[in-house]
DSSP file (Angstrom, degrees, kcal/mol; ACC not computed):
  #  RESIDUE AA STRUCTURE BP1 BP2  ACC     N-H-->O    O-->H-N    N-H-->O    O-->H-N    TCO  KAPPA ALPHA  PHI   PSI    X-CA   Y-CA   Z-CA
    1    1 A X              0   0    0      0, 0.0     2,-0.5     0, 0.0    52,-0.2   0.000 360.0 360.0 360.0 163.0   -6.0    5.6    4.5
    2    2 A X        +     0   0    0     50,-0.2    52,-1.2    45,-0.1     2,-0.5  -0.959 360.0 177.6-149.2 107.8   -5.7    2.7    2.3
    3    3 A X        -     0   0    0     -2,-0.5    50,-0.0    50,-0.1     0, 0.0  -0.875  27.6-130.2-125.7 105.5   -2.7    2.8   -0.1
    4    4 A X        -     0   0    0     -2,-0.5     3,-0.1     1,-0.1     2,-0.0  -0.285  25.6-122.3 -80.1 147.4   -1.9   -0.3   -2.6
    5    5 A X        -     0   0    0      1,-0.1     5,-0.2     2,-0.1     2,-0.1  -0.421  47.6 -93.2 -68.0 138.0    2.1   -1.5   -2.3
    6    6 A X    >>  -     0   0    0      1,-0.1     3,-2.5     3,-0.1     4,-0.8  -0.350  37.5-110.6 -66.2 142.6    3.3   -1.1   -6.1
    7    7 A X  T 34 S+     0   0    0      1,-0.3    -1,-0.1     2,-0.2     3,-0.1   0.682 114.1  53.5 -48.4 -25.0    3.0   -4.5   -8.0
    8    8 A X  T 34 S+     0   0    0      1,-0.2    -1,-0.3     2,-0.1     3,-0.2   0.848 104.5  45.4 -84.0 -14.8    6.6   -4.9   -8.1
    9    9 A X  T <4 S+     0   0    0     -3,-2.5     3,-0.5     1,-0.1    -2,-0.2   0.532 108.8  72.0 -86.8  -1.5    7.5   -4.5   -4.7
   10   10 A X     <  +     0   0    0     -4,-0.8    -1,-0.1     1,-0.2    -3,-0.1   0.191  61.8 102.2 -70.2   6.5    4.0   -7.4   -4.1
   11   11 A X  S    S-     0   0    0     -3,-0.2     2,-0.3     1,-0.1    -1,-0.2   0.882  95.5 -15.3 -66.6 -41.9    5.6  -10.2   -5.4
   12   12 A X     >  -     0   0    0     -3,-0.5     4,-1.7     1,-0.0    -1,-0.1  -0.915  69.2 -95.4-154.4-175.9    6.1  -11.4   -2.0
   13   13 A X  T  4 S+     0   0    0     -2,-0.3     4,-0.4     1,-0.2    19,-0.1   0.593 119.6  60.2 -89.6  -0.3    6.2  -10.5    2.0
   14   14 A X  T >4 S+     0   0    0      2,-0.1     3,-0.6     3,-0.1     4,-0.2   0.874 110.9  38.7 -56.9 -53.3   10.1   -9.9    1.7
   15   15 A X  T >>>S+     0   0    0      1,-0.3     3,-1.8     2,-0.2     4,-1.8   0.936 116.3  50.6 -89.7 -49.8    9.6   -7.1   -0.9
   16   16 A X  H 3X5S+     0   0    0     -4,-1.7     4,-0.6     1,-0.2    -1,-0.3   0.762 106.3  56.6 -68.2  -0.8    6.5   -5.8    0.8
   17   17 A X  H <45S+     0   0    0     -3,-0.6    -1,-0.2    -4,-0.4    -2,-0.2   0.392 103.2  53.2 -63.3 -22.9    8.3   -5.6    4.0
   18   18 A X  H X>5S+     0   0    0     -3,-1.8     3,-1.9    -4,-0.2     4,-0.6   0.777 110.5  47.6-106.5 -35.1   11.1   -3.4    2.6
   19   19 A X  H >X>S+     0   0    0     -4,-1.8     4,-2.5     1,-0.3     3,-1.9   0.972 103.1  62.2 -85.4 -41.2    8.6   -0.8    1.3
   20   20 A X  H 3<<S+     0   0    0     -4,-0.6     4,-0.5    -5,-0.6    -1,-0.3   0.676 106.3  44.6 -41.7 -23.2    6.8   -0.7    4.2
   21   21 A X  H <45S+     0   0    0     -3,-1.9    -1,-0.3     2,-0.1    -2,-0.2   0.603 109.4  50.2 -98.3  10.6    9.6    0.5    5.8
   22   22 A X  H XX5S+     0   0    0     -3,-1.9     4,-3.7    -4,-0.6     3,-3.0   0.831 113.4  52.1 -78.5 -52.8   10.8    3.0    3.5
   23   23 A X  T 3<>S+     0   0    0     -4,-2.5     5,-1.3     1,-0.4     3,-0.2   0.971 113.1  43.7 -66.2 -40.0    7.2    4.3    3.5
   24   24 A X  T 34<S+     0   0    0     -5,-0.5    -1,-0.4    -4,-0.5    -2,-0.2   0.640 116.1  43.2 -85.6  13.2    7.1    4.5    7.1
   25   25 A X  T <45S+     0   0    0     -3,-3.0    -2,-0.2     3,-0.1    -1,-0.2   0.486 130.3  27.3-112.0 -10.4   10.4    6.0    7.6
   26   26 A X  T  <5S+     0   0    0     -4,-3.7    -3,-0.2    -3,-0.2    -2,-0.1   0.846 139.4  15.8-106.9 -70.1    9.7    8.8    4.1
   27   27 A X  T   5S-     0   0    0      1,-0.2     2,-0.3    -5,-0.2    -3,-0.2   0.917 116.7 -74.2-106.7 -45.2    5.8    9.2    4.1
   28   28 A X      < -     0   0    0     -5,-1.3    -1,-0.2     0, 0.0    -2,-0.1  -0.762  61.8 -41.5 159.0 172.1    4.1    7.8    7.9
   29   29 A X        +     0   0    0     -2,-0.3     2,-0.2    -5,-0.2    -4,-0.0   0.361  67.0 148.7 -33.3 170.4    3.3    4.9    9.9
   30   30 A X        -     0   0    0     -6,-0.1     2,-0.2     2,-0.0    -1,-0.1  -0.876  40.6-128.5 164.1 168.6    1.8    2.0    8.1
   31   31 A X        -     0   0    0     -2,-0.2     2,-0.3     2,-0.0   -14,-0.1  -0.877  16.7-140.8-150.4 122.2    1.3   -1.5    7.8
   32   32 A X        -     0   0    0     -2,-0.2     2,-0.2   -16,-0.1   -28,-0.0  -0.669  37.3-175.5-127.6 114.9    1.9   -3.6    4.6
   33   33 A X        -     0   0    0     -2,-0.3    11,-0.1     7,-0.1   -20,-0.0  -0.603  27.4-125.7-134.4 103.9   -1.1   -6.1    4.8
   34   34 A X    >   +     0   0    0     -2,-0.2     2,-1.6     1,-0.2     3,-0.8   0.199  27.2 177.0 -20.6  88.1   -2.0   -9.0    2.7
   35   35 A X  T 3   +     0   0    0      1,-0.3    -1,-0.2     5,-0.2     3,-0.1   0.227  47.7 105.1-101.3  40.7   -5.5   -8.7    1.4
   36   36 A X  T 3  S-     0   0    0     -2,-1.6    -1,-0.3     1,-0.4     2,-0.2   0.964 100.8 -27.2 -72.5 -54.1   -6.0  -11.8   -1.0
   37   37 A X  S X  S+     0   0    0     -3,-0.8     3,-0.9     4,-0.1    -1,-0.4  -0.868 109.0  30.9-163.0 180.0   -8.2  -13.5    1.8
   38   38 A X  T 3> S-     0   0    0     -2,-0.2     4,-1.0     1,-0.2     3,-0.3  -0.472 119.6  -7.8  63.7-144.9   -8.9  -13.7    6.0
   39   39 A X  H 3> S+     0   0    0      1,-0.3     4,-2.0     2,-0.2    -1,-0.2   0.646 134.1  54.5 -52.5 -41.1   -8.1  -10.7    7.6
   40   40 A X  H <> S+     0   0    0     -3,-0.9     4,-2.8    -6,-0.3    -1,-0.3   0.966 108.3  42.9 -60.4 -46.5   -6.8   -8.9    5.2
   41   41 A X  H  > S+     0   0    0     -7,-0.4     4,-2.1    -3,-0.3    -2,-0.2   0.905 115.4  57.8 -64.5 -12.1   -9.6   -8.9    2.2
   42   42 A X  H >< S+     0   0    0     -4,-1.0     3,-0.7     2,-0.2     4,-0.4   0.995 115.8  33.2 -86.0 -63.4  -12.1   -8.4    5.3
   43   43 A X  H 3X S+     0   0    0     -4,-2.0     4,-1.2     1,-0.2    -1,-0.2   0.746 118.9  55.4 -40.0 -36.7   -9.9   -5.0    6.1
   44   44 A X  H 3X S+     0   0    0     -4,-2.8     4,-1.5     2,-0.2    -1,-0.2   0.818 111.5  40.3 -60.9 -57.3   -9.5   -4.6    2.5
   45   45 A X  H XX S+     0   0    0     -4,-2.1     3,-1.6    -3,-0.7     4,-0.5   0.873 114.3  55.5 -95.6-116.3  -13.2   -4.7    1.8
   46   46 A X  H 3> S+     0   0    0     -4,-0.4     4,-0.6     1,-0.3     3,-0.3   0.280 101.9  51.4  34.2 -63.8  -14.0   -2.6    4.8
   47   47 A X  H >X>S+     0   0    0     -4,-1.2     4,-1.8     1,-0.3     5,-1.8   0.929 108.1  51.9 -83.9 -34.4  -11.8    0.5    4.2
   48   48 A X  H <<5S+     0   0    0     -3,-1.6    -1,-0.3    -4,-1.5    -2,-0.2   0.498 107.2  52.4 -84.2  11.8  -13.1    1.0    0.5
   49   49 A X  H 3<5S+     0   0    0     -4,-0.5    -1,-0.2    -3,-0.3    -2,-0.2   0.443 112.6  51.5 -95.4  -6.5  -17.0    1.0    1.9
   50   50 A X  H <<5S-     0   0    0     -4,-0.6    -2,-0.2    -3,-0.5    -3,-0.2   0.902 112.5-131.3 -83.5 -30.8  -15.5    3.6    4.2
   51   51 A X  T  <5 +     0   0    0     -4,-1.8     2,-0.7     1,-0.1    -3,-0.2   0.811  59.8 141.3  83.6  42.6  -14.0    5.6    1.3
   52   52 A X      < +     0   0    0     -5,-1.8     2,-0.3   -51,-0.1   -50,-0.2  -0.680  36.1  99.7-119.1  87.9  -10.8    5.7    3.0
   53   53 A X  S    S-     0   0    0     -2,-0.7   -50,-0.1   -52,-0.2     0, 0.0  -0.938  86.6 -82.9-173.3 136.1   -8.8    5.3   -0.2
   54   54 A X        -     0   0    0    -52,-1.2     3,-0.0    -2,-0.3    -2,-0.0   0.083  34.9-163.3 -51.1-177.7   -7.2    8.2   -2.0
   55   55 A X        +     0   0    0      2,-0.1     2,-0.3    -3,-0.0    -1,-0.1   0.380  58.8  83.1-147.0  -4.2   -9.3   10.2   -4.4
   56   56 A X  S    S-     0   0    0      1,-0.0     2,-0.3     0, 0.0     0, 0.0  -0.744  77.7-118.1-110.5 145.7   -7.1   12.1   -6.4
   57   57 A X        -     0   0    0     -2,-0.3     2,-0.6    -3,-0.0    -2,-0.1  -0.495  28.7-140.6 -82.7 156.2   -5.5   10.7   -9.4
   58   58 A X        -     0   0    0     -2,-0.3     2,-0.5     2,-0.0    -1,-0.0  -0.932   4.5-137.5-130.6 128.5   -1.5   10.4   -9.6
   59   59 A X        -     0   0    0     -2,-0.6     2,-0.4     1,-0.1    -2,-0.0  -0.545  13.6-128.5 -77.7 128.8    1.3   10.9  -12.4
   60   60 A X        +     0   0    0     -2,-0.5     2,-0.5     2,-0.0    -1,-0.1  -0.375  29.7 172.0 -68.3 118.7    4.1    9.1  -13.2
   61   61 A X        -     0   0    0     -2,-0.4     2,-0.4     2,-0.0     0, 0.0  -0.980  24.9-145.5-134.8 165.7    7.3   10.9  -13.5
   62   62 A X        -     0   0    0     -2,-0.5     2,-0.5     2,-0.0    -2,-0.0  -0.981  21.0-163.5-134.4  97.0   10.7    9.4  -13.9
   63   63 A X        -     0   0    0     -2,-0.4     2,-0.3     2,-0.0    -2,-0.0  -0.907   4.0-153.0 -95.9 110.8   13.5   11.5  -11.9
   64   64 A X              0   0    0     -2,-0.5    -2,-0.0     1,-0.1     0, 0.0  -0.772 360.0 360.0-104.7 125.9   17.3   11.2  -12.6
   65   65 A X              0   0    0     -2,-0.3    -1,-0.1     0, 0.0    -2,-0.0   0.312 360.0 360.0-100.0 360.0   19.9   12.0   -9.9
């Protein structure tokens, strides 16, 4: 399944490194992969003619501890 890293943690491969392990240690395995061009857009390009990219819409909510 095909999940995009949020635009502030994309800034670079530092920041997309860190959520990638957050995500694989809170929600499941994964791999954080650069899709601008090569391998990636080809992977990129690939999983949305599969339809493997979520399908449901999502809300924002803002949660205070």
């Amino acid at each position: 399944m095909l999940h995009a890293v949020p635009p502030v943690l994309s800034q670079n491969k530092e920041l997309a490194t860190i959520d990638q392990r957050h995500w694989n240690a809170h929600v499941s395995p994964g791999e954080a992969v650069f899709a601008q061009r090569g391998e990636g857009k080809r992977l990129l390009e690939q999983m949305l003619r599969s339809g493997a990219v979520p399908q449901n819409q999502s809300r924002r909510k803002e949660v205070f501890l």
